[in-house]
N, CA, C and O of each residue as an XYZ file, in Angstrom:
748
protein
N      28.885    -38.725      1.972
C      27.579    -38.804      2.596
C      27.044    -40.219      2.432
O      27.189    -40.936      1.441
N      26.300    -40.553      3.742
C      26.129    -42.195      3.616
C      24.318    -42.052      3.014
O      23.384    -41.493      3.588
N      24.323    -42.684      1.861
C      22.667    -42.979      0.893
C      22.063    -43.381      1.614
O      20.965    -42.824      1.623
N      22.193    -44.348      2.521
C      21.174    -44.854      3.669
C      20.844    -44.193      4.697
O      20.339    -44.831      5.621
N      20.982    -43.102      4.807
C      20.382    -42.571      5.895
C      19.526    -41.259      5.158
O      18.908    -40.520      5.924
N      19.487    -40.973      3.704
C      18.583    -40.220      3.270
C      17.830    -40.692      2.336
O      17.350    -40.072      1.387
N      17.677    -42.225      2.700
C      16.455    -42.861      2.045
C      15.686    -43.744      2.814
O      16.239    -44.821      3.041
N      14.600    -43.593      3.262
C      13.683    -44.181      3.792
C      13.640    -45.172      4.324
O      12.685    -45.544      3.642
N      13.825    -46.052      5.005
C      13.967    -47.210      5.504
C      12.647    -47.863      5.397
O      11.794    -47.307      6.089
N      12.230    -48.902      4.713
C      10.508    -49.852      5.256
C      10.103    -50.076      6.525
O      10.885    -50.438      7.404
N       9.260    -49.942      6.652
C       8.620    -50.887      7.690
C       8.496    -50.209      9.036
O       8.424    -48.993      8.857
N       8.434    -50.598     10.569
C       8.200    -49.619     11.492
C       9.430    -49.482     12.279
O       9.510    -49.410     13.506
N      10.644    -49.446     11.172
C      11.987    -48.553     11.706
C      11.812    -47.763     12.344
O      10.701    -47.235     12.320
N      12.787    -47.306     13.200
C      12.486    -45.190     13.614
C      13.002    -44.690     12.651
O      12.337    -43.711     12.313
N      13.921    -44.861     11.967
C      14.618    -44.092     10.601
C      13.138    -44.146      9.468
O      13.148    -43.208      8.672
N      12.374    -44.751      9.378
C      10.933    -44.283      8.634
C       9.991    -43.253      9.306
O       9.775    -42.063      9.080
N       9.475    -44.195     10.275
C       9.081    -42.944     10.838
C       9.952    -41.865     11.515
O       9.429    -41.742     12.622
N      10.925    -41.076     11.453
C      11.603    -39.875     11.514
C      11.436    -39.072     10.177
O      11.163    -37.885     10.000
N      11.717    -40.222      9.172
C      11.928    -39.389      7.759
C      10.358    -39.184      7.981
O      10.059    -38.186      8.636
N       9.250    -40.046      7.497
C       7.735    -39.428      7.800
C       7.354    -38.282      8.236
O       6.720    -37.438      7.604
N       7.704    -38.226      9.249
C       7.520    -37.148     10.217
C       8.269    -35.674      9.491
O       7.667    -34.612      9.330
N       9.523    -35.902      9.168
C      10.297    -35.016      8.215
C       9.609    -34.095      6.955
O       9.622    -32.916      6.600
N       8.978    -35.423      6.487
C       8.282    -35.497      5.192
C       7.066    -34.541      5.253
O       6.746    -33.709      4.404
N       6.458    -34.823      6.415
C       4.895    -34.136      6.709
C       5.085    -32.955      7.079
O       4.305    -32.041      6.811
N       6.415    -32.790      7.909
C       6.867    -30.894      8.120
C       7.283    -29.992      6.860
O       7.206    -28.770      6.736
N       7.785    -31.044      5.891
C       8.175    -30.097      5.089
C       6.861    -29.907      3.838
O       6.894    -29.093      2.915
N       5.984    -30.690      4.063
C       4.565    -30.514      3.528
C       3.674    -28.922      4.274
O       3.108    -27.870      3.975
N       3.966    -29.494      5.021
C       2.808    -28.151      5.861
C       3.649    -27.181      5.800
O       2.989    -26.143      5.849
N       5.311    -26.835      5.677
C       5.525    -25.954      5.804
C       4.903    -25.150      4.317
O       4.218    -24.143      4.135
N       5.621    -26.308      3.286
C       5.250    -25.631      1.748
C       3.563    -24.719      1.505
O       3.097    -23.805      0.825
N       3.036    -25.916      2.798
C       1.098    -25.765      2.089
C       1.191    -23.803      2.880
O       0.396    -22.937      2.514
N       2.291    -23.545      3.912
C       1.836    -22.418      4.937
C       2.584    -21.293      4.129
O       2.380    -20.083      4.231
N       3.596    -21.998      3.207
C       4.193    -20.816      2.231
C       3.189    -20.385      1.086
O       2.712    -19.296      0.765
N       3.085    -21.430      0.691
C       1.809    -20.670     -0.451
C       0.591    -20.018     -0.160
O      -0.128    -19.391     -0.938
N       0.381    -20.311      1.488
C      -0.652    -19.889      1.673
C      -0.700    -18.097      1.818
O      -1.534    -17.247      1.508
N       0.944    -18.055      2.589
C       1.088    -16.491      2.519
C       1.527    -16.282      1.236
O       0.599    -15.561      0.870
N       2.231    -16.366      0.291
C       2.265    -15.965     -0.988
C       0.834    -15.691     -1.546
O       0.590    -14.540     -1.907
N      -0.362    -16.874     -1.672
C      -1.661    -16.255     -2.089
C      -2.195    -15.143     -1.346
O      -2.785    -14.265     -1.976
N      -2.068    -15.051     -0.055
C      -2.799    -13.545      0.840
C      -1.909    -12.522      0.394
O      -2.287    -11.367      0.591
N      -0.936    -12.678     -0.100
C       0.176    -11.177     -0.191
C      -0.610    -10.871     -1.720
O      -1.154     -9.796     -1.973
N      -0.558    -11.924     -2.580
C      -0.606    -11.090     -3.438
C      -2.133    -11.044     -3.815
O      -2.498    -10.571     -4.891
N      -2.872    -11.476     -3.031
C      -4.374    -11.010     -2.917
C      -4.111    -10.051     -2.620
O      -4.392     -9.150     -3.411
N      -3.570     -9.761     -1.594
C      -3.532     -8.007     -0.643
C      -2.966     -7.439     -1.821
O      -3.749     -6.600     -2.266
N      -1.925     -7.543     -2.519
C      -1.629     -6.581     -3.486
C      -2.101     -6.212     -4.728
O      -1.549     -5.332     -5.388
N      -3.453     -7.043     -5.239
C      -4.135     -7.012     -5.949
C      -5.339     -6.055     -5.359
O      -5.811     -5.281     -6.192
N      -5.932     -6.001     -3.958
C      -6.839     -4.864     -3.791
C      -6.084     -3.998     -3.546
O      -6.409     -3.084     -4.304
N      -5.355     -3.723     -3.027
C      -4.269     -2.523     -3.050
C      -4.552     -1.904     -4.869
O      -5.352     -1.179     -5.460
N      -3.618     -2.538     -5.115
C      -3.509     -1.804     -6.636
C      -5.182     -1.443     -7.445
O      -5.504     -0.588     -8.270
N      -6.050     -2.641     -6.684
C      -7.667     -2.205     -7.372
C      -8.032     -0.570     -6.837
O      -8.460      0.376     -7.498
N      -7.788     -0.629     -5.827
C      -8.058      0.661     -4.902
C      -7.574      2.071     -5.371
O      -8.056      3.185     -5.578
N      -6.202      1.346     -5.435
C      -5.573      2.903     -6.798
C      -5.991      3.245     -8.014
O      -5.999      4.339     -8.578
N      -6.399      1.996     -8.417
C      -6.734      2.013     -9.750
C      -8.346      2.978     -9.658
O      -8.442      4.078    -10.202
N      -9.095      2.561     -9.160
C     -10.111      2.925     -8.327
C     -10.013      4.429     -8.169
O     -10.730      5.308     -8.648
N      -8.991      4.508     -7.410
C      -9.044      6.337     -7.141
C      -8.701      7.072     -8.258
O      -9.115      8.210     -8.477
N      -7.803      6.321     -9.113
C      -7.090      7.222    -10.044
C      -8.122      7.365    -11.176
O      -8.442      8.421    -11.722
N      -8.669      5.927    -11.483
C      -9.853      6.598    -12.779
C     -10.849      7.225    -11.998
O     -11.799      6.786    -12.646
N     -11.395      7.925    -11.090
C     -12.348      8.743    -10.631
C     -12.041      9.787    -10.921
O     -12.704     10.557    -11.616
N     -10.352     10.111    -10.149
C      -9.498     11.772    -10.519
C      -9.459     11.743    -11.841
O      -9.739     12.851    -12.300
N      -9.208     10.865    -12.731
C      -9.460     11.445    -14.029
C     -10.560     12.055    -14.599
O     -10.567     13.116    -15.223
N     -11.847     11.047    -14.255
C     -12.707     11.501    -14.520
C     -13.769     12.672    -14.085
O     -14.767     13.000    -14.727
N     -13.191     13.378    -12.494
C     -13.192     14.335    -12.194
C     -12.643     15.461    -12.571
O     -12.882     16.562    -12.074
N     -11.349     15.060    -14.098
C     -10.780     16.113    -14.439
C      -9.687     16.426    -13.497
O      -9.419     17.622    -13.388
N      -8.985     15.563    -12.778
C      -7.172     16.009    -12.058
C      -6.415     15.472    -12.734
O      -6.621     14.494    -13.453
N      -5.424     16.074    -12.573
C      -3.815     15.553    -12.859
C      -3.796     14.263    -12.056
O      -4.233     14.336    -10.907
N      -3.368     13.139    -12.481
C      -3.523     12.153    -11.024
C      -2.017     11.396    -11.025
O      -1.550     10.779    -11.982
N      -1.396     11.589     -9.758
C      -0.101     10.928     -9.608
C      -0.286      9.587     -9.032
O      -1.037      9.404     -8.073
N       0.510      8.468     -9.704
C       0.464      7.596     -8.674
C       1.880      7.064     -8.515
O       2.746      7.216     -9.377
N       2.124      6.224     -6.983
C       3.003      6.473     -6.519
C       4.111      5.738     -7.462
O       3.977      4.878     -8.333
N       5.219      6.390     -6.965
C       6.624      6.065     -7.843
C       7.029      4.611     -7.953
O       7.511      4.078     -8.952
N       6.710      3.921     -6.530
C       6.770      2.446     -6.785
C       5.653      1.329     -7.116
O       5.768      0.110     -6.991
N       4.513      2.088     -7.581
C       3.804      1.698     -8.229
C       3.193      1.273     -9.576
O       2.367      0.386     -9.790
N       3.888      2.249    -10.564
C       3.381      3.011    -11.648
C       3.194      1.600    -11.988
O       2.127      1.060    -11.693
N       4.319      0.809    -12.705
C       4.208     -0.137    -13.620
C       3.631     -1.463    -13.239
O       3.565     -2.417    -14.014
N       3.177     -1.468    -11.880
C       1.889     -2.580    -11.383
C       1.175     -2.585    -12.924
O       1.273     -1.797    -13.865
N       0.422     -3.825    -12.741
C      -0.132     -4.007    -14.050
C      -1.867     -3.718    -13.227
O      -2.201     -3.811    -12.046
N      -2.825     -3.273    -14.722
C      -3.987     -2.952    -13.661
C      -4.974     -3.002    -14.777
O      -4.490     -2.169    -15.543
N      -5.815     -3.355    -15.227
C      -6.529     -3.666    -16.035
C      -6.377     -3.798    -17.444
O      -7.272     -4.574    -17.783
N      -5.849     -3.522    -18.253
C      -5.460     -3.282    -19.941
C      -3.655     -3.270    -19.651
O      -2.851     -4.013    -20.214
N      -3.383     -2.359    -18.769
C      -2.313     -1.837    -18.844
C      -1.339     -1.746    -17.449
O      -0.864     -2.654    -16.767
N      -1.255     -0.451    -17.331
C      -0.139     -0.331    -16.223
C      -0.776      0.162    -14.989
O      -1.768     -0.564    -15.054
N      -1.000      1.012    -13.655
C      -1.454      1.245    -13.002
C      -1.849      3.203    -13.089
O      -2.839      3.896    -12.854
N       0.028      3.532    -13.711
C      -0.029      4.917    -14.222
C      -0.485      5.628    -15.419
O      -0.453      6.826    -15.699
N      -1.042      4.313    -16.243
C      -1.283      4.801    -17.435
C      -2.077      5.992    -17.387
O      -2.633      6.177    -16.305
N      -2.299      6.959    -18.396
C      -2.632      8.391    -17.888
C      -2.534      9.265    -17.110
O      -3.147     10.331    -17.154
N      -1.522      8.827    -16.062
C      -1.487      9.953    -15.190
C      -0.192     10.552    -15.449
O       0.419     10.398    -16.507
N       0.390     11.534    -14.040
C       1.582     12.501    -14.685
C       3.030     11.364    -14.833
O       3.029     10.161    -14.571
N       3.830     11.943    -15.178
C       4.880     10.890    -15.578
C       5.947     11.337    -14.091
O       6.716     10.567    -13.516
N       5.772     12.304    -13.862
C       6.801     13.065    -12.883
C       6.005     14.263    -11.793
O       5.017     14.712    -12.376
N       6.139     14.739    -10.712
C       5.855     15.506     -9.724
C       5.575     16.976    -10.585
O       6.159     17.329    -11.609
N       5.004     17.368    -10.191
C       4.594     18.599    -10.769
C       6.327     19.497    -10.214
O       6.861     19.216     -9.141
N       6.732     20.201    -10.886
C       7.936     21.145    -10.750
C       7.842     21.743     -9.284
O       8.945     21.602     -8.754
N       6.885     22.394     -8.377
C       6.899     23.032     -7.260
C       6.566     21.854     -6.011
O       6.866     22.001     -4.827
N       6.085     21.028     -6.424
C       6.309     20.018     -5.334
C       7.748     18.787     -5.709
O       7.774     17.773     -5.012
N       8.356     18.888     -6.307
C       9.119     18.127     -6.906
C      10.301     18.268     -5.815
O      10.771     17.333     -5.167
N      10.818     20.082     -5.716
C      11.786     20.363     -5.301
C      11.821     20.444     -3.255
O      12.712     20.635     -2.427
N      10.319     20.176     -3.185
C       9.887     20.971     -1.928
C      10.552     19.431     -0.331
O      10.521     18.218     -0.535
N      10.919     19.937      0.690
C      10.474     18.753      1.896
C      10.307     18.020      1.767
O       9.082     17.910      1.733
N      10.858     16.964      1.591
C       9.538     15.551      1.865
C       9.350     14.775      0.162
O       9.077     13.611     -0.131
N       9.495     15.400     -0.297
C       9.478     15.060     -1.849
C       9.495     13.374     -1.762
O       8.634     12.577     -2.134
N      10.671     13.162     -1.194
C      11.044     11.088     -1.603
C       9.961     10.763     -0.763
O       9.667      9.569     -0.834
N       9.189     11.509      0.100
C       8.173     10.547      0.498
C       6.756     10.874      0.125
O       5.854     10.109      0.466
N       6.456     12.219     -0.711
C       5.508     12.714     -1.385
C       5.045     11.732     -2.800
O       3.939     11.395     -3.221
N       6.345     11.485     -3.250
C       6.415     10.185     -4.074
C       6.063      8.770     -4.356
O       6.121      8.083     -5.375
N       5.634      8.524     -2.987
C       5.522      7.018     -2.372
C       3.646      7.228     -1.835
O       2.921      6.336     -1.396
N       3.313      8.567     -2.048
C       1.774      8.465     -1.897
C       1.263      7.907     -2.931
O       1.641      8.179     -4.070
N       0.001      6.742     -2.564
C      -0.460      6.182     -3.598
C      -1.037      7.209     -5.136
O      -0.865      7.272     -6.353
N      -1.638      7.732     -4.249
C      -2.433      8.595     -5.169
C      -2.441      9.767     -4.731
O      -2.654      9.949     -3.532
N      -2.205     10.863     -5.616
C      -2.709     12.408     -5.436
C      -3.265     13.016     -6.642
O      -2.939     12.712     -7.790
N      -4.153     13.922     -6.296
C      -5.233     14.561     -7.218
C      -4.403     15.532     -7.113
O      -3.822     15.689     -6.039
N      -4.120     16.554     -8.395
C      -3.785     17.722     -9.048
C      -4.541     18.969     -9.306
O      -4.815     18.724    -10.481
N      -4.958     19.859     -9.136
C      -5.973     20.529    -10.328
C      -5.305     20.980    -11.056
O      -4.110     21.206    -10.864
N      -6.266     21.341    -12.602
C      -5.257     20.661    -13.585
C      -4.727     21.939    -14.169
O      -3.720     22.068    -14.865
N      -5.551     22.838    -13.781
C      -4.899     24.217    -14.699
C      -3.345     24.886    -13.268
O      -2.398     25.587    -13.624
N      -3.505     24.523    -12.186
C      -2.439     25.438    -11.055
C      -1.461     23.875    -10.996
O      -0.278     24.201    -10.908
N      -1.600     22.438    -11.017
C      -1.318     21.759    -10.389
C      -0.882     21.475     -9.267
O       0.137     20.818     -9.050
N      -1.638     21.959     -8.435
C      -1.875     22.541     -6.708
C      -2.394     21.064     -6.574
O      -3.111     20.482     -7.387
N      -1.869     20.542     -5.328
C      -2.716     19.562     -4.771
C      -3.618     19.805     -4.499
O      -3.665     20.849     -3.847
N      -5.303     18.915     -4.823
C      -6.438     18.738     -4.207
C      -6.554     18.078     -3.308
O      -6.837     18.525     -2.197
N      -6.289     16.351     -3.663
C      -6.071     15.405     -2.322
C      -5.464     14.179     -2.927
O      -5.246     13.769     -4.067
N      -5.235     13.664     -1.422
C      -3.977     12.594     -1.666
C      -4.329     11.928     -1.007
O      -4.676     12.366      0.090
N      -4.443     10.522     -1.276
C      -5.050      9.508     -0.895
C      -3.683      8.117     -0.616
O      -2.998      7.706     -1.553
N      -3.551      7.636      0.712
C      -2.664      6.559      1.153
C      -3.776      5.078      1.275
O      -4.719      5.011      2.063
N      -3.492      4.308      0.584
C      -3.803      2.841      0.949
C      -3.436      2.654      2.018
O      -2.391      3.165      2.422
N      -4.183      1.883      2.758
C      -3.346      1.102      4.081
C      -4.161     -0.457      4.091
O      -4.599     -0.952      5.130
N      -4.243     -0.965      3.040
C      -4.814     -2.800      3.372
C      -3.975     -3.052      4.241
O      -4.528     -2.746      5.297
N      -2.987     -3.420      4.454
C      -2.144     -4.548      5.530
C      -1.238     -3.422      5.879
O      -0.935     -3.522      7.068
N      -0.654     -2.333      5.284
C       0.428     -1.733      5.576
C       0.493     -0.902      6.839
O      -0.651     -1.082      7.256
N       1.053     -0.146      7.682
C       1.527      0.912      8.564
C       0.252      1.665      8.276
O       0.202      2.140      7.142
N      -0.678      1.853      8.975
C      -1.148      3.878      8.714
C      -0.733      4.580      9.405
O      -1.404      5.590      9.614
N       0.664      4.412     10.166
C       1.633      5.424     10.692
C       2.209      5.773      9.786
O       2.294      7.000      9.839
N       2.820      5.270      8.685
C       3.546      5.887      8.079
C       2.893      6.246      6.837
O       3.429      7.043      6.067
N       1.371      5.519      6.500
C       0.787      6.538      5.350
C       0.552      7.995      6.031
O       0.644      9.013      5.345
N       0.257      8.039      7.357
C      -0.221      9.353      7.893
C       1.170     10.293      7.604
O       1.079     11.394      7.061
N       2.193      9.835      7.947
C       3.758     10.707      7.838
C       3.615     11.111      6.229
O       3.204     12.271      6.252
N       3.710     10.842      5.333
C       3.868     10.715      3.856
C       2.627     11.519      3.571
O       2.863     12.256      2.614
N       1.533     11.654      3.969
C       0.312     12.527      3.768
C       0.919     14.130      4.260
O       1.218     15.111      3.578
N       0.940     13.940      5.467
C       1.413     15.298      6.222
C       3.113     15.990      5.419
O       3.379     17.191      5.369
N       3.881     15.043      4.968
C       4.853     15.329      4.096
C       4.529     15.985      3.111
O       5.416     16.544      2.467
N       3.270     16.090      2.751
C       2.847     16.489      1.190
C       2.448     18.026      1.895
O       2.891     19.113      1.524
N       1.446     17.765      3.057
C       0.481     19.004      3.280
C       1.199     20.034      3.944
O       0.771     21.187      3.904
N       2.572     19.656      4.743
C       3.559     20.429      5.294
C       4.681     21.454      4.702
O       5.041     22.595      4.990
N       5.099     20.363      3.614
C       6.134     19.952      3.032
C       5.902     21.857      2.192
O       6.676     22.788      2.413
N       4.652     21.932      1.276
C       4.711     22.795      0.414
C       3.050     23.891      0.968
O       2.121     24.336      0.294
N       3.343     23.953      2.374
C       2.305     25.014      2.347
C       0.969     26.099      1.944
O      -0.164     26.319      2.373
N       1.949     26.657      0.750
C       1.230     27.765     -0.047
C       0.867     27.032     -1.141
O       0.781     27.561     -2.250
N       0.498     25.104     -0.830
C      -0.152     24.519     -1.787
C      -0.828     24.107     -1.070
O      -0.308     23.167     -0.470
N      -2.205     24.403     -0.652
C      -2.866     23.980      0.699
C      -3.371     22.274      0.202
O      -3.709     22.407     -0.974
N      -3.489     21.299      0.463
C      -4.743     19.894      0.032
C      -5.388     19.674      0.531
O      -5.241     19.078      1.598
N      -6.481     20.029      0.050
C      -7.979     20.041      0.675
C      -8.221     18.771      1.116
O      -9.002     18.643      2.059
N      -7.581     17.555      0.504
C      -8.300     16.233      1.165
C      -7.114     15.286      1.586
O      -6.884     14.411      0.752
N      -6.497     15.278      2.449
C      -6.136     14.038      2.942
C      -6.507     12.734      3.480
O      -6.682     12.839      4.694
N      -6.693     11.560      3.062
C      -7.429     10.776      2.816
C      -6.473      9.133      3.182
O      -5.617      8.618      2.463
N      -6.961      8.664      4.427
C      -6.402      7.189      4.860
C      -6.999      6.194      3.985
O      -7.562      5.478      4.814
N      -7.219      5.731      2.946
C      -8.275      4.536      2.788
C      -8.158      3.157      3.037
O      -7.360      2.482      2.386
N      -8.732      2.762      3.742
C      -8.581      1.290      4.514
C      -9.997      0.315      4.587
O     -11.192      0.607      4.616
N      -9.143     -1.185      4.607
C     -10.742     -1.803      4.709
C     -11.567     -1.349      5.759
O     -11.037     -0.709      6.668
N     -12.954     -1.610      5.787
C     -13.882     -1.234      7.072
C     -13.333     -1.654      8.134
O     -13.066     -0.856      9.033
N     -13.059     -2.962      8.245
C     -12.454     -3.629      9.275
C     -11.471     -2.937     10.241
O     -11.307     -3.191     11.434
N     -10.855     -2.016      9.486
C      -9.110     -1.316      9.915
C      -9.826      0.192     10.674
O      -9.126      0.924     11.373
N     -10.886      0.403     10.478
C     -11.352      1.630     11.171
C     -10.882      2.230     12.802
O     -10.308      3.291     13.045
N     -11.234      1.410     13.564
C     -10.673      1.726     14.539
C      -9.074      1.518     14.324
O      -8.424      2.363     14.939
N      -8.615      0.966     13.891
C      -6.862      1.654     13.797
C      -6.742      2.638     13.354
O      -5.970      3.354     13.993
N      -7.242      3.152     12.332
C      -7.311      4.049     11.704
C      -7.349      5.513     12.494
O      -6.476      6.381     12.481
N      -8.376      5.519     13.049
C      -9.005      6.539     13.686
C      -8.158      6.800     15.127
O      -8.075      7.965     15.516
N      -7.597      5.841     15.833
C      -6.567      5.462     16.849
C      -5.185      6.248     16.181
O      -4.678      7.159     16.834
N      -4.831      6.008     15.373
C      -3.348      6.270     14.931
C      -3.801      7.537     14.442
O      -2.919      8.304     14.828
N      -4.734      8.276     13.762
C      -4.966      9.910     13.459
C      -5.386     10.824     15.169
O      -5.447     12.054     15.170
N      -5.536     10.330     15.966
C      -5.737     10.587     17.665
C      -4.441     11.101     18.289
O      -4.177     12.117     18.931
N      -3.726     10.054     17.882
C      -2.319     10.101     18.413
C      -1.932     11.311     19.136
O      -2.002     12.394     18.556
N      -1.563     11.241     20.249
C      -0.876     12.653     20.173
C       0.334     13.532     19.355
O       0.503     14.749     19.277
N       0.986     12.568     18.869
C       2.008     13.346     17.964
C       1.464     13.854     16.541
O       1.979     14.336     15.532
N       0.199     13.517     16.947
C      -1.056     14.135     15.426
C      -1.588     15.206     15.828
O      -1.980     15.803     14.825
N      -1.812     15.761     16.715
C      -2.723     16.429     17.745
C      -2.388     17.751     17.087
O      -3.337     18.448     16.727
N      -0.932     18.254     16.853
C      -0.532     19.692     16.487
C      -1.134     19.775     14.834
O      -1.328     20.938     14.480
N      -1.439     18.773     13.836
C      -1.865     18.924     12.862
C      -3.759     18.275     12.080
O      -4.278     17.921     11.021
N      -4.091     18.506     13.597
C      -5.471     18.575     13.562
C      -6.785     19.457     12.464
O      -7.913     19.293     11.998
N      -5.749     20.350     12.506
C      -6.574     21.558     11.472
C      -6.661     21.137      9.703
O      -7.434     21.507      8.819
N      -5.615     20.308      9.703
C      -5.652     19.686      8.170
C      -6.534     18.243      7.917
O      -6.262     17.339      7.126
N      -7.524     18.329      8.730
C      -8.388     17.271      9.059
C      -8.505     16.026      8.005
O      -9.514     15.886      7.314
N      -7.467     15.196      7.944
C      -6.944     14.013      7.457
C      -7.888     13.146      7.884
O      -8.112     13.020      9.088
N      -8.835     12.149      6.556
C     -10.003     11.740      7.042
C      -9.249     10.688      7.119
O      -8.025     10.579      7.191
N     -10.556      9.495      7.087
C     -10.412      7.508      7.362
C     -11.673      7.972      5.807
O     -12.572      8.812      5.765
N     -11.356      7.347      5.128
C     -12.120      7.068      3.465
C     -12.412      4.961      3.741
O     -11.496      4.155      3.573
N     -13.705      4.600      4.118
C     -13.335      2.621      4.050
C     -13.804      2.632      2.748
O     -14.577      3.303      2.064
N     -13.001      1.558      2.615
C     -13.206      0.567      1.014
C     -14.948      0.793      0.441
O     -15.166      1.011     -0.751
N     -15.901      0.720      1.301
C     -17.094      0.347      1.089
C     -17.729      1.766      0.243
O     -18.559      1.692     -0.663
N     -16.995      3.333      0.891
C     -17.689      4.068      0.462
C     -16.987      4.674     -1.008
O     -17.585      5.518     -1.676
C-alpha cells in the first residue's frame, strides 16, 4: 500500500481536499451514530420506566406480576426490572398456546390466590403495536377458562392514533368483545 495516498497532502491539492471531504463524512456519520445509539437507549430506558411503573403498582395492588422473559434482568432502579415478581409462568398458562409469546408480554397482573390473569399490559414506545396486539390476544385466547379482564396497549400520547388504527383493523374485528384498551403514558 502506497503511504502517500493515505496521508493528507498540504495545501489546495485535490488529494486534500478529497481526504477533507472524507474526513467530514466520516464525522457526521459518527455524530448520526451516536445520535441513534442515545435515542435507542433513551427509548429503552422509558420502556423499562414504564414496566417498572406497571409492575410496582401490581404489586402494590397485591398481583402476582410477570415481567417479560427478555426483560427480567434490565436493570431498573436498585436492582433488576423482575425483582419481586414471579420467576416463571404460572403452571396453567405455562403449558397453554401461545406460551413463547405470552412470555414476551411486558407485564401481566396475576391474582394472587387463583393466578388467573387480571391484565396484561404491552409497551409499544417505538415498537410494532401489531405485534404487541398478537402477544396480548395470545394470552386472552391462548387459555380461555382464564378470562383477562384488562388488556392494555400502553403507548406515548403521541402514538394514539396508531394505536387505535391497528386495534380497528379488521383482522381485530372478530376479537372485539375482549375490549383491548390504548392505556397513554400520561394517565
Amino acid at each position: 500500500m502506497n503511504n502517500s495516498s493515505c496521508t493528507p497532502q498540504h495545501g489546495d491539492t485535490p488529494g486534500f481536499k478529497a481526504w477533507q471531504a472524507d474526513l467530514e463524512q466520516v464525522r457526521e456519520e459518527s455524530r448520526a451514530v451516536r445520535r441513534a445509539q442515545n435515542s435507542a437507549q433513551a427509548q429503552d430506558q422509558t420502556h423499562a420506566q414504564i414496566q417498572g411503573w406497571l409492575r410496582d403498582l401490581g404489586l402494590a395492588l397485591g398481583f402476582e406480576v410477570w415481567i417479560a422473559a427478555n426483560d427480567r434482568s434490565r436493570p431498573y432502579g436498585h436492582g433488576r426490572l423482575s425483582d419481586g415478581c414471579l420467576e416463571t409462568l404460572p403452571p396453567g398458562m405455562a403449558g397453554t398456546a401461545g406460551a413463547d409469546a405470552v412470555r414476551l408480554i411486558d407485564v401481566v397482573w396475576f391474582e394472587r390466590a387463583t393466578l388467573s390473569p387480571a391484565a396484561a399490559f404491552e409497551v409499544e414506545h417505538t415498537t410494532s403495536i401489531y405485534s404487541g396486539i398478537v402477544r396480548l390476544l395470545d394470552l386472552a385466547l391462548g387459555a380461555p377458562e382464564r378470562a383477562v379482564n384488562g388488556l392494555y396497549l400502553v403507548a406515548p400520547d403521541s402514538r394514539e392514533a396508531d394505536v387505535r388504527e391497528q386495534i380497528q383493523r379488521p383482522a381485530f374485528q372478530a376479537v372485539s368483545h375482549l375490549h383491548m384498551r390504548y392505556l397513554p403514558y400520561s394517565e
